[in-house]
N, C-alpha and C positions, 0 to 999 in steps of 0.2 A: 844070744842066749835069752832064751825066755822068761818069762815070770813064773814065780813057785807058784801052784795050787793050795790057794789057801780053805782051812777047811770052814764052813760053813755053821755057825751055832751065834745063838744070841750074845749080844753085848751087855755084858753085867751091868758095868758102871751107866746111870741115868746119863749123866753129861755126853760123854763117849758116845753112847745112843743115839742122841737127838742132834750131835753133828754129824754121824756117820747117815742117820736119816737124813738131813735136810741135804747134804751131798747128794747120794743116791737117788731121793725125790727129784734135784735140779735134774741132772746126767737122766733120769727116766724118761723125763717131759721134753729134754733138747732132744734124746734119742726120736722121741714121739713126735715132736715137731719135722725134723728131716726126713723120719719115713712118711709125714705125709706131704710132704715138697717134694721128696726124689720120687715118690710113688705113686704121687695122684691121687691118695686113698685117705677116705674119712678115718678118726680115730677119735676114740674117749677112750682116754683115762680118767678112771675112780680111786684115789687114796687116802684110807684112814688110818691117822696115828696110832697111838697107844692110848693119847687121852680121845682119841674117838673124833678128831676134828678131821674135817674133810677138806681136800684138795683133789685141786680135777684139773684136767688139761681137754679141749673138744678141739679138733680143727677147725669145725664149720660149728652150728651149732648142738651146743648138749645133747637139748631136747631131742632135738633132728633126729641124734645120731642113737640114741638110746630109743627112742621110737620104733626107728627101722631096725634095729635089733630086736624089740618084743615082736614085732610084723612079722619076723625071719622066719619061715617053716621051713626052709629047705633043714638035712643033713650040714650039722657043720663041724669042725673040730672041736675038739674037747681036750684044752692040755690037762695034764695029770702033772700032781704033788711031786716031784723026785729029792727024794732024801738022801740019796749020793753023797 
């Protein structure tokens, strides 16, 4: 049996927030770590809180990677907002 589909909206309570964040944050950057080991492939991630403090995960380095991203002229994806 599967897991319910839980619906998606902010967490009221400060407290609740900031450990449902730091959970999520870890679980992002493990994810972001494996796809670049199973896949060979550079990644940056960019995360800012609520008080605006930044956390980042790069495979290789930052700079590197956000460089070749401003470089990129090709056509590339573009995900969209879904409010589902």
């Amino acid at each position: 049996m599967g897991r319910k589909k839980i619906q998606i909206t902010r967490i009221v309570d400060e407290r609740n927030r900031q450990v449902t964040f730091m959970k999520r944050k870890f679980g992002l950057m493990k994810k972001a770590y494996e796809l670049s080991v199973l896949c060979d492939c550079e990644i940056a991630l960019i995360i800012f809180n609520s008080s605006n403090k930044l956390f980042q995960y790069a495979s290789t380095d930052m700079d590197k990677v956000l460089l070749k991203y401003t470089e990129y002229n090709e056509p590339h994806e573009k995900p969209t907002r879904s409010r589902e």
